[in-house]
C-alpha positions in Angstrom: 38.2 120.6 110.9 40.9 122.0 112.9 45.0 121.4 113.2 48.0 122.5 113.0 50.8 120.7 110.4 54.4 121.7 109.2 54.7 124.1 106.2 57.6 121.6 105.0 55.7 119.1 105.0 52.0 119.8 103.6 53.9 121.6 101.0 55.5 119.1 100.0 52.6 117.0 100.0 50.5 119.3 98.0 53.4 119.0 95.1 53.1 115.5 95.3 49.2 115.0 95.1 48.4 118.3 93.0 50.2 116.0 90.0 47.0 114.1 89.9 44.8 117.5 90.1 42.8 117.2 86.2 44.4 120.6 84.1 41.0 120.8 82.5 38.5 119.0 84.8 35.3 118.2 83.3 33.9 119.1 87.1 35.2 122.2 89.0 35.9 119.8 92.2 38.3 117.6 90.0 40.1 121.0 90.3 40.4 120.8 93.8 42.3 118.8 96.3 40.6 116.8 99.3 41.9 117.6 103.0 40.8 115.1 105.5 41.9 115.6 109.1 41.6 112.5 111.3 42.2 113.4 115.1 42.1 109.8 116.2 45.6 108.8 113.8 46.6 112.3 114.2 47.0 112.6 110.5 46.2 114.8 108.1 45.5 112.8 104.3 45.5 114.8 100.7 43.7 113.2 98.0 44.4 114.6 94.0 42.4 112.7 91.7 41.7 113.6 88.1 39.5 109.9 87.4 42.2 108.4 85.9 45.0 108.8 88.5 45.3 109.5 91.8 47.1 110.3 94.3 46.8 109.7 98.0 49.1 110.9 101.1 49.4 111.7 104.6 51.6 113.3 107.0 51.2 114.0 110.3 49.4 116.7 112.4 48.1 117.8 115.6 44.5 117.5 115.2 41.8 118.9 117.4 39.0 118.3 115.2 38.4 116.1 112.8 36.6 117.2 109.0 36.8 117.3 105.3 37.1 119.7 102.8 38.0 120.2 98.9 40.2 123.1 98.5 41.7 124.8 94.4 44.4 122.8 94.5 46.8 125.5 92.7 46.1 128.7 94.9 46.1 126.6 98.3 49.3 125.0 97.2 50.7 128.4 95.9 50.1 129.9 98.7 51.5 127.1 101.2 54.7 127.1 99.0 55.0 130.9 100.1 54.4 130.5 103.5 57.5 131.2 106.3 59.3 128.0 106.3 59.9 128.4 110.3 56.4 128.6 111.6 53.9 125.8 111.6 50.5 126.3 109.7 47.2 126.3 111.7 44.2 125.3 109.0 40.5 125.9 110.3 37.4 125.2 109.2 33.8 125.0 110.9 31.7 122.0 110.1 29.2 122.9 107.9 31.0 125.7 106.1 32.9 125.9 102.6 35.8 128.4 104.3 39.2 127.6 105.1 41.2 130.0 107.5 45.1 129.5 107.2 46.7 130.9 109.5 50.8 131.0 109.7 54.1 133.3 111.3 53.4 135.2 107.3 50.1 136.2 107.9 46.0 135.2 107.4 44.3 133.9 104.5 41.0 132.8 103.8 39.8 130.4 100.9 36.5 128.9 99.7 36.5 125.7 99.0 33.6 122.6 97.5 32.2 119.8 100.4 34.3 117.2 100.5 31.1 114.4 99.8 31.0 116.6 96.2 34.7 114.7 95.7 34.7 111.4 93.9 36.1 108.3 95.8 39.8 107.0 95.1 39.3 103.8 93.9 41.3 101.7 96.5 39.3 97.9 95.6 42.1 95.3 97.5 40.1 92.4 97.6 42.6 90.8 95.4 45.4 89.4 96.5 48.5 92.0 96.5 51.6 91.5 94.7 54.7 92.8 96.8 57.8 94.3 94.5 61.3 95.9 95.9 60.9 99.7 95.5 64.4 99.7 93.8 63.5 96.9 91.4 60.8 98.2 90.3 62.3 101.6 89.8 64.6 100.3 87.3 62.2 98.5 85.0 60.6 101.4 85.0 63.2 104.0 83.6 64.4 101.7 81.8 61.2 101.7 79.7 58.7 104.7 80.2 60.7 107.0 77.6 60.0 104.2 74.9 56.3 104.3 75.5 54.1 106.1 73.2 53.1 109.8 73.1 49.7 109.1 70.6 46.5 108.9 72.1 45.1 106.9 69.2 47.8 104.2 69.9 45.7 103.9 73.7 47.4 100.4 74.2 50.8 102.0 73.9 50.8 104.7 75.4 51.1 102.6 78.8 54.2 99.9 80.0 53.4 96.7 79.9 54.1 94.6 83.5 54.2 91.0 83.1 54.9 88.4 85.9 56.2 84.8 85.7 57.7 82.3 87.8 61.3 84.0 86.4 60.3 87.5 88.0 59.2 90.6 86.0 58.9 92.0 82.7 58.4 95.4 81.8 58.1 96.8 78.2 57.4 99.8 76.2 57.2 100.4 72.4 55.6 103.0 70.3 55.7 101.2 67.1 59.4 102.0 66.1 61.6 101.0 69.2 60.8 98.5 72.2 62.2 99.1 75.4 62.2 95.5 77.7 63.9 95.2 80.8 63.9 91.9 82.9 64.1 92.0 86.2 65.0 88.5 88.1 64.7 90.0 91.8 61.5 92.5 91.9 58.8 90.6 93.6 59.0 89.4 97.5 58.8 85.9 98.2 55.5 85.3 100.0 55.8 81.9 101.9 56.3 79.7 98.3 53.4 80.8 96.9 53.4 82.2 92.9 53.4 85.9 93.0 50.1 85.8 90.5 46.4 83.9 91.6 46.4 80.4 90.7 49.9 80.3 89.3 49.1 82.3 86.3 51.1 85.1 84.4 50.2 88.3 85.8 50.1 90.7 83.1 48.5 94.4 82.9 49.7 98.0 81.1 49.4 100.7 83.0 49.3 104.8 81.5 53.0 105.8 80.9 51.9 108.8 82.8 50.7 107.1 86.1 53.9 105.1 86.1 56.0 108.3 85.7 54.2 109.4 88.6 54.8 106.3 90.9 58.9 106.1 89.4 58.5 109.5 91.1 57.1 108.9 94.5 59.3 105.7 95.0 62.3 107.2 93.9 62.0 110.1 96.6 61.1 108.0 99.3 63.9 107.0 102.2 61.4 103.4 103.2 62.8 100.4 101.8 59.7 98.2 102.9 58.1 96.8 99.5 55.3 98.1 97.7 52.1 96.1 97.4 50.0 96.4 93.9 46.7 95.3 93.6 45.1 95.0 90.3 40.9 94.5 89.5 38.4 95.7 87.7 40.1 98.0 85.4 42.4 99.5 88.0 45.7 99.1 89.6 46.2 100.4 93.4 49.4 100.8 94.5 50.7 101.4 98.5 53.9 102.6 99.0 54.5 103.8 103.0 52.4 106.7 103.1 51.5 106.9 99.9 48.4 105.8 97.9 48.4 105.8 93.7 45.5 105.0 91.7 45.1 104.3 87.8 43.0 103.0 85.5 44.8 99.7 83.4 44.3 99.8 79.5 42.1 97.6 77.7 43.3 95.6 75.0 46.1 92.6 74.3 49.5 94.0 74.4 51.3 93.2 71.4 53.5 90.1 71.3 56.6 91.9 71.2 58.7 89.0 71.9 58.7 87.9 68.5 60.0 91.4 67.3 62.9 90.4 68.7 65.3 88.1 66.5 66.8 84.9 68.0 70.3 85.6 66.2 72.1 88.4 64.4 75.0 88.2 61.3 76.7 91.1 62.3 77.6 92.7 65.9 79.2 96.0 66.7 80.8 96.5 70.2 81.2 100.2 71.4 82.5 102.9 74.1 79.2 103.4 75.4 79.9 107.2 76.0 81.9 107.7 73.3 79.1 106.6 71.2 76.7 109.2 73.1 79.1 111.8 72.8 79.3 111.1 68.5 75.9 110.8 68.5 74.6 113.4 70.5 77.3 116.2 68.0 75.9 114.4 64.5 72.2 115.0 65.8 72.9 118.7 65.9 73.2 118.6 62.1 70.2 115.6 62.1 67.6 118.0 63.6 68.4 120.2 61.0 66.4 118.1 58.7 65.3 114.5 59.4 67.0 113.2 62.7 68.7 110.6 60.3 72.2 109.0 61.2 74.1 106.9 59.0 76.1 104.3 60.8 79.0 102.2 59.1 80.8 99.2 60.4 84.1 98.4 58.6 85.1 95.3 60.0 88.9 95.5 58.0 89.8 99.3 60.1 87.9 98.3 63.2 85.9 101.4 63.0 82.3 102.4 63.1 82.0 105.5 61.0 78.7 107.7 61.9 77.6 110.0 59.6 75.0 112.7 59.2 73.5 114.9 56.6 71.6 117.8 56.8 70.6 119.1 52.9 71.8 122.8 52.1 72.9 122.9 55.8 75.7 121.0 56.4 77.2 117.5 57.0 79.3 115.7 59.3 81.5 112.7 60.5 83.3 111.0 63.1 84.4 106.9 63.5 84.9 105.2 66.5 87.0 102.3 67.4 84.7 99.3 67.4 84.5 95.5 67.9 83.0 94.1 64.5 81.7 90.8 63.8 80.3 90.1 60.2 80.2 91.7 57.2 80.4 95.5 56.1 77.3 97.5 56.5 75.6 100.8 56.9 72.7 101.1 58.5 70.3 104.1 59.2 68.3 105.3 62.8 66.4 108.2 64.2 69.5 109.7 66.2 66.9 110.0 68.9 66.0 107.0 68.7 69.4 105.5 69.7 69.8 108.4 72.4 67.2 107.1 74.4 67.9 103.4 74.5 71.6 104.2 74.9 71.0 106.6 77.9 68.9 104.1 79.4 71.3 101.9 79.8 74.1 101.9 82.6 77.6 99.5 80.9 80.4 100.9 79.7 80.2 98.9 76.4 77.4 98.3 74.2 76.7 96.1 71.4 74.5 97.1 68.3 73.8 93.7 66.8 71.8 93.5 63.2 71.3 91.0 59.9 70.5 93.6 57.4 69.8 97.5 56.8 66.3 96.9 56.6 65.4 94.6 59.5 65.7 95.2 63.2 68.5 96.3 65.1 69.1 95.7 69.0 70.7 97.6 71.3 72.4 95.7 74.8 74.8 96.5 77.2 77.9 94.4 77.5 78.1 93.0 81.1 76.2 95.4 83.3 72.9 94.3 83.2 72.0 92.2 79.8 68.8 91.2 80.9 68.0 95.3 78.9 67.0 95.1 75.7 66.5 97.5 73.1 65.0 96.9 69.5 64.9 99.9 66.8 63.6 100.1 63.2 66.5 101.4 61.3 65.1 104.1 58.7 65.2 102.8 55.2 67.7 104.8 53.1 66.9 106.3 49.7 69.1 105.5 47.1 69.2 107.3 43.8 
């Protein structure tokens, strides 16, 4: 293998794929990342792949000789990072050999590196047929949800979003057992010549890692193309292509929950709030809240107009504040994980939202007023002790 790339860009293409390099690989290749140099496309592809995701991209290079190699994925990249910005990078390796010789304006380094046949395939099966979503839509249901996904291993099924297709567009979902994130999306897939976006008309459905998904929110959010993504999904894994880029993941096993019924078809009471002036209260009672459970009280008074949030931290301190509100229904108080509401309120992009509930022990949703309602956001309210 022989060529000569930019610094600019393999280093940034080393970032990108070393995110898929294993922290603790169970083989030392897995701790490597995979150079290929192609002299007939004139490109130069890295390959990071820990065997549950992976990460695949290209850029392009003047290649004289073609070859493969497996190189420690955070020296070479550390070292690339370091390199003068204004020269371009020569990389050189005989066939046969294990050595790499970098050579750039900074100086000359040498690394040993694994055979490239020693590195495990990217699964890239696309026998099926692809679906293709807008980069942007997909985006969106996707920060919209990922921070509601859970962080427990032993809760495998949630620790992923949940993707579900339908002749009304796309659904994606999160929930770790205390909150549920679901945002619709009306506009995500492309329209391919009338036919249903899933084989045979059906419901497309699978939930992907939390992690892999943070990963490809990544890559599509830094990209300039506009072209559509394609996703293909068999076997136990979802391939995604996006331009030049190339992520693998395994899917979970298992039947995500039904969380539509979580949600209730009608509420007694509704609050309407200042979105930021809500954050802003919030986010000043919490510093008293993480002082001992994270627990905000929350009290409509529908005579004042006022919405009252309170917090208390025991033999620290306690706190205050009430906010102008839109109330429908009777009194209440009602208790959340400050956090909790944080996240779904941060998610969301309205200047108004509404916190609609029946009772201080049931579930409470979270929407934004005008912007986008097709957002919802569902959190158990913690029960409060009463002496």
């Amino acid at each position: 293998m022989k060529l000569v790339c930019s610094q600019a860009e393999l280093s940034a293409s080393l970032q990108l794929v070393s995110r898929a390099v294993a922290t603790r690989p169970t083989h030392p290749v897995l701790a490597n990342v995979l150079l290929t140099a192609d002299a007939g496309t004139g490109r130069l592809s890295l390959t990071g792949f820990d065997l549950s995701l992976g990460i695949q991209t290209s850029l392009p290079a003047a290649v004289e000789t073609s070859g493969a190699i497996t190189l420690p994925a955070k020296m070479f990249g550390e070292i690339v990072a370091r390199l003068a910005t204004d020269s371009p990078i020569s990389l050189s390796c005989p066939e046969g050999e294990e050595q790499l010789e970098l050579t750039n304006l900074s100086g000359s380094y040498k690394m040993r590196g694994m055979p490239a046949d020693d590195y495990p395939d990217l699964p890239l099966a696309q026998s099926s047929t692809p679906i293709r979503f807008h980069a942007e839509a997909l985006v969106k249901g996707l920060r919209a949800t990922l921070f509601a996904s859970s962080p427990d291993e032993n809760k495998q099924l949630l620790t992923g979003v949940h993707l579900r297709l339908d002749g009304e567009g796309l659904e994606c979902a999160a929930t770790d057992g205390h909150r549920l994130a679901v945002q619709r999306l009306s506009h995500a897939v492309e329209a391919s010549g009338g036919e249903p976006p899933a084989a045979d008309g059906e419901d497309f459905a699978v939930t992907v890692p939390a992690r892999s998904l943070r990963e490809l929110e990544r890559i599509l959010s830094g990209r300039g193309s506009q072209e559509p993504l394609s996703l293909f999904c068999e076997r136990g894994q979802v391939v995604v292509l996006s331009a030049d880029q190339v992520l693998t993941s395994r899917s979970l096993d298992g039947t995500y929950p039904n969380y539509r019924q979580l949600i209730p078809p009608s509420f007694q009471r509704r609050m309407v709030l200042d979105r930021r002036a809500f954050i802003a209260a919030l986010e000043r009672m919490a510093v008293l809240a993480d002082q001992h459970n994270n627990v905000v009280k929350i009290s409509a008074d529908p005579a004042a107009g006022t919405a009252t949030i309170r917090a208390d931290a025991q033999d620290v301190g306690s706190g205050s504040e009430s906010l102008a509100a839109t109330i429908e229904g009777e009194a209440i108080e009602i208790a959340f994980n400050v956090r909790y509401l944080l996240d779904g309120l941060k998610a969301m992009g309205s200047d108004q939202v509404v916190l609609q509930c029946n009772a201080a022990t049931t579930p409470a949703v979270l929407a934004p007023v005008g912007a986008d309602e097709a957002f919802t956001y569902l959190v158990m309210p913690v029960q409060i002790r009463t002496s």
